[in-house]
N, C-alpha and C positions, 0 to 999 in steps of 0.2 A: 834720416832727415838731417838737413845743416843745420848747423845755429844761426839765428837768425842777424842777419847783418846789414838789412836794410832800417833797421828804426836808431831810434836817435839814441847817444850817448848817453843823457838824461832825460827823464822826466820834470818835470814841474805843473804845476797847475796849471789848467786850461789848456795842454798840452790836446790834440784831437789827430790821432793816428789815423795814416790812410785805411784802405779796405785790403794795402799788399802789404802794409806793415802788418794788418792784424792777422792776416794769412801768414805771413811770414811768425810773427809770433807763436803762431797755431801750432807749427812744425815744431817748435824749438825745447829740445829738455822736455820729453812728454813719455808719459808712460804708454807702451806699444802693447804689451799684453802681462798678464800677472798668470802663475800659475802659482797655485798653495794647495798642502798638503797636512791635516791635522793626524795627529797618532795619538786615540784615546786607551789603548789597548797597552798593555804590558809587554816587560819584552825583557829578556834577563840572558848573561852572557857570563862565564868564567872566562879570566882574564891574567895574562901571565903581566909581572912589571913591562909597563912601558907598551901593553898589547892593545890593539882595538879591533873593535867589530861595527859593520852596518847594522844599525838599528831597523831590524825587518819595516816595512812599510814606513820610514820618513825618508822619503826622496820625492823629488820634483824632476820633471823632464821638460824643456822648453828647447824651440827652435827661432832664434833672432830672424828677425826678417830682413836685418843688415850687417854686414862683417864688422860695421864702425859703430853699433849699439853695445850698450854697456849693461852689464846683470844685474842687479843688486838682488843679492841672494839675504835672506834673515832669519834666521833659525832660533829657536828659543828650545831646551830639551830639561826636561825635568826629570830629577829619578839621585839614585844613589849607590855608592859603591859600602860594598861590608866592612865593618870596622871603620868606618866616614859616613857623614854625610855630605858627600861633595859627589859633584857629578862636573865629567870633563870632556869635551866632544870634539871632531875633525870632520869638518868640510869638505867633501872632495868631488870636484868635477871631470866624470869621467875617472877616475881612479886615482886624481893626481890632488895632491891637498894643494889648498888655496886660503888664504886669510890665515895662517899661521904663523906664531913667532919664528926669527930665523935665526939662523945657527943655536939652532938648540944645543948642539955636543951630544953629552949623556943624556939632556932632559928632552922630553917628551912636548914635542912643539903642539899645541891642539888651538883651536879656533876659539875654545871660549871653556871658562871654567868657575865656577863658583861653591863653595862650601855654608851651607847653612848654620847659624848660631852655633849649633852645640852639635856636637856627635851623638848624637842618641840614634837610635833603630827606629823610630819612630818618624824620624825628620827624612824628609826630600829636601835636595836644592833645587835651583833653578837658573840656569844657564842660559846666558843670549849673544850671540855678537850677528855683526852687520858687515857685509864685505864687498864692495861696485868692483866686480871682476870686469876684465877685457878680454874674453875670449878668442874677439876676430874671428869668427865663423858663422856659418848659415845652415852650420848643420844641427841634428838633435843633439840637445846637450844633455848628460845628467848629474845631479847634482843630489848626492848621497849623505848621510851625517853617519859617523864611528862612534860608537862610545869609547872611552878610551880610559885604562886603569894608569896613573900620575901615582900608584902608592908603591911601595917599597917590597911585595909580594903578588904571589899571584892572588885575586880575589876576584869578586862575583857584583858583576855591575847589573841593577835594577834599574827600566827606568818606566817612568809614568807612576810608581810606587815606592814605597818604603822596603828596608830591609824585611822584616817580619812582616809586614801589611795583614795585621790582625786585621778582623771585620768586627771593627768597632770605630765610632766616632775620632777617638785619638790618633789615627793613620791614615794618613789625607792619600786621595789617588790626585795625578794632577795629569797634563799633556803634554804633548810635545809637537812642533810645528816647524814648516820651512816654507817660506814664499819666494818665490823666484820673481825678478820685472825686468821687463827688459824695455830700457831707457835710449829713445832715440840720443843720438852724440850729437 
C-alpha cells in the first residue's frame, strides 16, 4: 500500500474529507497481518562465553504481501543464566541477526538484555526489545530468538524459569513471546 498523498497537509476543525481521501487514508501505515507466538514451557541450554542457542518453540513465520512492507517484530523472553540473574537474547531473520548493537569487537551484540535486582537463584529477568525490519521480500520469512550467555564462562541459560525453580511459591515461572506485523509502507 502507498502512503496516502491525496489528503490535506493539515487538519483543523471542521475539516470534512472526501470519500478518496478516507479510502486513501484506509491504505496508509496499517497493520496487514500479525502473527505471535507465546512459549509457556521451559527450555534450558549450556552455553560457552559469547554462545547462543534458538530457544525451541519461540519463533514466528510470516510472508509480507509486498516487498515495500515493513515487520515490526517484538519479543519479550524471560528466564536466567547460572550465577546471574540476567537473561540476554538475538533476533534473527532467517539466520541472519537483526536489531543488534554494532561493532561489537569482543562483545557479544544481542537484541535485548536485562538483569534483575539481585543475583539470587530464585529471580528471572525479563527482556524486550522492538525492531521495524525491511526485509524487501514476498517470501516466507522466519524469525527465531537465541538465547545467548554475555558472562565470562561457559554456563547454563534457563528460560521461562529460575535457576533452581523449587516448587514453591518463592520461584516464579514467567514466558516468553515474539509477534511479528507486517505494516503496509
Amino acid at each position: 500500500m502507498a502512503t496516502p498523498t491525496s489528503l490535506p497537509a493539515t487538519f483543523v476543525a471542521g475539516n470534512v474529507l472526501t470519500a478518496a481521501q478516507m479510502n486513501a487514508l484506509r491504505g496508509g501505515f496499517r497493520i496487514l497481518q500479525v502473527v505471535s507466538t507465546t512459549k509457556t514451557d521451559t527450555f534450558s541450554a549450556s552455553l560457552a562465553q559469547g554462545a547462543s542457542s534458538a530457544i525451541t518453540g519461540l519463533s514466528a513465520s510470516i510472508t509480507p504481501t509486498s516487498s515495500s512492507s515493513k515487520i515490526l517484530v517484538s519479543v519479550n523472553v524471560t528466564g536466567a543464566i547460572v550465577g546471574f540473574s540476567v537473561v540476554s537474547f538475538i533476533v534473527k531473520r532467517d539466520g541472519t541477526a537483526i536489531g543488534v548493537g554494532a561493532s561489537p569487537g569482543s562483545r557479544t551484540a544481542v537484541s535485548g538484555s536485562q538483569q534483575a535486582y539481585t543475583s539470587d537463584s530464585r529471580n528471572i529477568a525479563g527482556a524486550s526489545s522492538q525492531y521495524l525490519d525491511s526485509p524487501a521480500s514476498t517470501s516466507a520469512l522466519s524469525y527465531t530468538v537465541e538465547v545467548a550467555n554475555v558472562g565470562g564462562v561457559t554456563r547454563t541459560a534457563y528460560i521461562n524459569r529460575t535457576q533452581t525453580d523449587t516448587n514453591n511459591s518463592g520461584f516464579p515461572r514467567g514466558i516468553s513471546t515474539i509477534t511479528v506485523m507486517e505494516v503496509s509502507a
